[in-house]
N, C-alpha and C positions, 0 to 999 in steps of 0.2 A: 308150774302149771303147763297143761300141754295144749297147744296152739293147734289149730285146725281151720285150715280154709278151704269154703265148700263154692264151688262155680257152679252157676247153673247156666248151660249152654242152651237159649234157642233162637227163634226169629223177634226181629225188632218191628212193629208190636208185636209184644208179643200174643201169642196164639191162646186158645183156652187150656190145651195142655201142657204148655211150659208155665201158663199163671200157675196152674195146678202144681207142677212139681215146685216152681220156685217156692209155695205156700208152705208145701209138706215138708221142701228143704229149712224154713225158718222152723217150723214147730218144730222139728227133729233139732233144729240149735241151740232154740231155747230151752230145750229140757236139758241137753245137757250142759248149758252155760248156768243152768239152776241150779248141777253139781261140779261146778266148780272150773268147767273146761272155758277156753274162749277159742268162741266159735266164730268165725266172718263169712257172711255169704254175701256174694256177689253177684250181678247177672249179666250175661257175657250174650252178644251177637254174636249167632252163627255165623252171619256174610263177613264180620269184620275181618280184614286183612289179618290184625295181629291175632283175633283167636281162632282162624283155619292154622296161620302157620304154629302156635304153640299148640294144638291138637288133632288138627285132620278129622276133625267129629262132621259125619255125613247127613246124621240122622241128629231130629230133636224131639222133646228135647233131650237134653244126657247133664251127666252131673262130673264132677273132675272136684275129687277130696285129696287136700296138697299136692296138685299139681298133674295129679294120675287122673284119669276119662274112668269110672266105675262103670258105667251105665249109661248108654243112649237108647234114643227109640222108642224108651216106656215112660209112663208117667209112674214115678213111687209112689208109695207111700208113707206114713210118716214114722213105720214098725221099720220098715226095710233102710229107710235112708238111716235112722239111728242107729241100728244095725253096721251099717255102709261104714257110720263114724266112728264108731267103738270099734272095730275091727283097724280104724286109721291110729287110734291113740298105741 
C-alpha cells in the first residue's frame, strides 16, 4: 500500500484560506484512502521554528506531499490537490 503524507503549511489560527485549503486537502485524502492509499494530513505553523527550517515556505498557505512544498500562495482545490497526490504515488 502506498503511503502519502500531505502538510498543510499556514498561520496559527488559522486564516480563512488555509481553513480552505486544509478542508480540500482532507476530501482530496479521503477519496483516495476510499481506494485503498493511506493518506495523513497534517497542519503545520508557518512561524514555527521547525517548519521554516524543514521548508523555507514564505507564503500560505502551501501544501508539502512527502516531504516536498507542491504549492504555496494559493488556495486548491479538491480536483488539483488529488491530482497533486496521484502524481506523488
Amino acid at each position: 500500500m502506498k503511503e502519502l503524507k500531505v502538510e498543510v503549511i499556514g498561520v496559527n489560527p488559522p486564516c480563512a484560506r488555509c481553513k480552505k485549503t486544509e478542508e480540500n486537502a482532507r476530501k482530496a485524502a479521503m477519496k483516495l484512502s476510499s481506494e485503498g492509499y493511506k493518506v495523513e494530513v497534517a497542519k503545520l505553523n508557518i512561524t514555527a521554528k521547525e517548519t521554516i527550517a524543514k521548508y523555507g515556505v514564505l507564503l500560505s498557505p502551501a501544501i508539502a506531499i512527502n516531504g516536498t512544498v507542491k504549492i504555496m500562495g494559493k488556495v486548491l482545490d479538491v480536483g488539483v490537490i488529488e491530482r497533486l497526490l496521484r502524481q506523488a504515488v
